[in-house]
C-alpha positions as CSV (number, residue, x, y, z in Angstrom):
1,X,18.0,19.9,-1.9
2,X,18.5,17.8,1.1
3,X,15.8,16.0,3.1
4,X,16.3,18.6,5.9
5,X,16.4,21.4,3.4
6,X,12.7,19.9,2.2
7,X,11.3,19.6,5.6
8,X,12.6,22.9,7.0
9,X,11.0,24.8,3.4
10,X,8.2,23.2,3.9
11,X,7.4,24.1,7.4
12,X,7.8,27.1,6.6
13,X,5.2,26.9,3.1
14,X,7.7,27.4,1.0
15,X,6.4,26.4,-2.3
16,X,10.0,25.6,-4.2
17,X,10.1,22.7,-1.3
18,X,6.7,21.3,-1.2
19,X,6.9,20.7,-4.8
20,X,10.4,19.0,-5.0
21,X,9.2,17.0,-1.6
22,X,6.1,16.1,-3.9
23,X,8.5,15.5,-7.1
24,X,11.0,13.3,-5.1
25,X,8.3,10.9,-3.4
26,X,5.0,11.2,-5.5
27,X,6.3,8.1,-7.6
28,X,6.1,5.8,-4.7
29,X,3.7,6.7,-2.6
30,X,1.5,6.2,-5.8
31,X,2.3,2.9,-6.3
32,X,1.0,2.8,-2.8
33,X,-2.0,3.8,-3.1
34,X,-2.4,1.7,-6.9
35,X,-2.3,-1.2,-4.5
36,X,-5.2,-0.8,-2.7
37,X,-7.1,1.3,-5.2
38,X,-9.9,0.2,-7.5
39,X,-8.6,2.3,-10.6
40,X,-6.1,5.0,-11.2
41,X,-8.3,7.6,-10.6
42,X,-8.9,6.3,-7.2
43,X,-5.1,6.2,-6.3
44,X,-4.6,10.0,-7.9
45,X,-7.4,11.1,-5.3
46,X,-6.0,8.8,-2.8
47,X,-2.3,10.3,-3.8
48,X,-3.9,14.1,-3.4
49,X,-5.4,13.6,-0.1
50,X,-1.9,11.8,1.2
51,X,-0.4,14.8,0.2
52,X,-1.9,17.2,1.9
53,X,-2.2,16.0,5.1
54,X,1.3,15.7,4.9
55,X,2.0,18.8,4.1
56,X,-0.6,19.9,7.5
57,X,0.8,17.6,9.5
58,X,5.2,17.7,8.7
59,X,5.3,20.0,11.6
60,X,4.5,16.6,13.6
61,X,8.0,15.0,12.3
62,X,10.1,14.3,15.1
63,X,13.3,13.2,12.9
64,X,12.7,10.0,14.9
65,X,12.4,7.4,11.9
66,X,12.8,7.3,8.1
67,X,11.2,10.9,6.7
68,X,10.0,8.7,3.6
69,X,8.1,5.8,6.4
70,X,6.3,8.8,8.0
71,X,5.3,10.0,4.5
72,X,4.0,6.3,3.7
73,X,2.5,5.9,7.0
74,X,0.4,8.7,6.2
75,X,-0.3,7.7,2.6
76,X,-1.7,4.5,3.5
77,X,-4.1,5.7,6.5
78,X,-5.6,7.9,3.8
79,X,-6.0,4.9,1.5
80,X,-7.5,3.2,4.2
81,X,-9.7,6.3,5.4
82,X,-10.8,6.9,1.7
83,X,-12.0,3.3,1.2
84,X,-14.1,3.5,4.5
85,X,-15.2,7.4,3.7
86,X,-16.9,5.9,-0.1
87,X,-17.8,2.6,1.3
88,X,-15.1,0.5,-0.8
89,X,-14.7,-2.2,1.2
90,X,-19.1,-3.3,0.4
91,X,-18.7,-3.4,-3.1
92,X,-16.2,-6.7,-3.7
93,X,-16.7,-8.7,-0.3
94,X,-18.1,-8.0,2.8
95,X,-15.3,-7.7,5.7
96,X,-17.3,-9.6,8.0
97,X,-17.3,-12.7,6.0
98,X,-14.2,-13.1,5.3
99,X,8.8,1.6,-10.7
100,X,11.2,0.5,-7.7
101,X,11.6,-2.7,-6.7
102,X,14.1,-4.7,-5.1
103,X,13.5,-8.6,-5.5
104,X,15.6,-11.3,-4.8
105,X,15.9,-13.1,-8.7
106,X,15.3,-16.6,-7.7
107,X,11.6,-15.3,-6.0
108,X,10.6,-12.9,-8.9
109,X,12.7,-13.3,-11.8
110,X,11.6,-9.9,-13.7
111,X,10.2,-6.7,-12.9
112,X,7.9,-7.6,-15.5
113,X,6.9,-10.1,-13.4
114,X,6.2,-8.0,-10.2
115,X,3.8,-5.9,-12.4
116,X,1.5,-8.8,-13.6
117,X,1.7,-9.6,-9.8
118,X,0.5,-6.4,-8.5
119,X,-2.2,-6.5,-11.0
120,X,-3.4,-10.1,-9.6
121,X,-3.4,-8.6,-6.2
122,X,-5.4,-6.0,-7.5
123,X,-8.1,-8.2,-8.9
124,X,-8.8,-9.6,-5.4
125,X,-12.2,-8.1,-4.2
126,X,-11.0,-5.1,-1.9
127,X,-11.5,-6.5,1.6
128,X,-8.6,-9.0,0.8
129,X,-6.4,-6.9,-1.1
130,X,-6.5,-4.1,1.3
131,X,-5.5,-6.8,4.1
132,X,-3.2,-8.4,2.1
133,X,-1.5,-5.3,1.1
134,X,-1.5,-4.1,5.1
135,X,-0.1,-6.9,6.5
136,X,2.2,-8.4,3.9
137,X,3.2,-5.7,2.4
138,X,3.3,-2.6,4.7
139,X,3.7,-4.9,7.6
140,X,0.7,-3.8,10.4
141,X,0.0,-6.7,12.6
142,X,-3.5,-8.5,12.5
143,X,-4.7,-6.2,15.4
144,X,-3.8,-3.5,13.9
145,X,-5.3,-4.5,10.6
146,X,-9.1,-4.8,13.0
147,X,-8.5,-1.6,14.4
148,X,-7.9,0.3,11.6
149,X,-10.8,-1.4,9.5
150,X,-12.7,-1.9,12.3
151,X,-13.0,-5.3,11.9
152,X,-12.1,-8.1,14.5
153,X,-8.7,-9.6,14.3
154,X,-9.5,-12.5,13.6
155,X,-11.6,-11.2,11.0
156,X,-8.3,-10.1,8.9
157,X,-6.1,-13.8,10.1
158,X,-9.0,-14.7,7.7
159,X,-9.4,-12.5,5.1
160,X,-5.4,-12.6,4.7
161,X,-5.6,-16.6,4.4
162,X,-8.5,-16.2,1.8
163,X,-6.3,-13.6,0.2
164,X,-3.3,-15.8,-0.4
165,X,-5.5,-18.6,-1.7
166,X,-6.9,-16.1,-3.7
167,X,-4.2,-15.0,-5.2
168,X,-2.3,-18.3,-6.1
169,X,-5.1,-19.4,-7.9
170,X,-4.7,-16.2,-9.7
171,X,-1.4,-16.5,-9.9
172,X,-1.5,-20.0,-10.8
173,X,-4.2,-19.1,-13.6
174,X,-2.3,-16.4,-15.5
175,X,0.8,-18.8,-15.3
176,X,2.8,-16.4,-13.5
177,X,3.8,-19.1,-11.0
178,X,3.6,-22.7,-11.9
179,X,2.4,-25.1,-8.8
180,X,1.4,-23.6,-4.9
181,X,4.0,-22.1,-3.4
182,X,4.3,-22.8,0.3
183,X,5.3,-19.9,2.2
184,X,4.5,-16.3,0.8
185,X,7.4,-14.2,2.2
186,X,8.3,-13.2,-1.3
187,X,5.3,-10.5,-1.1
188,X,7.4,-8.6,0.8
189,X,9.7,-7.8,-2.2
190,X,6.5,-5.9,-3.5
191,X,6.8,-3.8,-0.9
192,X,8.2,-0.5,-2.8
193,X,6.3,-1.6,-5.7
């Protein structure tokens, strides 16, 4: 079934191409939502929610744009919305204090690798993962970061500098890297983590 085929079906509720639009981009969109969750459950919920407002809103699709970057647009304003809705962001650190990867070898040598990665960003308290992952990962700038948390923008220049410290300790820790790495561009291969 094409992409077209999908989007056409499911604006008009079929169910045959809601479920193969489901089949064909479930699998990312859930690693996703594992990045800023606190526990699988979390990202299935997360996952659900994603889903169906996509499935509300596909009449909005212009066909201006990458079908799958609208889908993930609205996956990770749901993450965002479900931390705020359950308070997330309270429990780790307070704001206000601030299975398809494409890597380049010499950066991340294994895919192995990228996992025990992803699950060192994950034990950063939330307020600095869910900045990290927004604006090294899915790319929002720091203003947009504060307006979608609510939270100044200087308030997330922080919280992503605290992150990447953070995180190379981690990193460091678990001997997944060796010594301080300068420049942190390779997060970006984690992108369709």
């Amino acid at each position: 079934m094409t992409e077209q085929a999908i989007i056409t079906g499911c604006l008009h509720n079929d169910a045959a191409a809601q479920r193969e639009l489901y089949n064909r981009y479930s699998p990312k969109m859930l690693s996703v939502c594992y990045r800023f969750a606190q526990s699988r459950e979390d990202a299935e919920d997360m996952l659900q929610e994603g889903f169906i407002k996509v499935f509300t809103q596909i009449h909005t699709f212009q066909n201006k744009g990458a079908f799958e970057g609208w889908i993930r647009r609205i996956i990770v304003h749901t993450c965002i919305n479900f931390l705020k809705k359950y308070k997330k962001f309270n429990e780790n650190v307070d704001l206000a204090q601030a299975n398809y990867l494409q890597v380049k070898e010499e950066t991340i040598p294994s895919i192995m690798q990228a996992r025990q990665i992803i699950e060192c960003i994950r034990l950063l308290p939330i307020g600095y993962r869910t900045v990290l992952n927004l604006y090294a990962l899915e790319g929002y700038s720091h203003k947009e970061i504060g307006e979608m948390l609510d939270i100044e923008e200087s308030t997330s220049r922080s919280q992503y500098t605290r992150s990447k410290a953070m995180l190379e300790v981690i990193l460091i820790r678990k001997k997944i890297i060796e010594k301080p790495k300068e420049d942190f561009s390779w997060l970006v291969a984690l992108k369709n983590k």
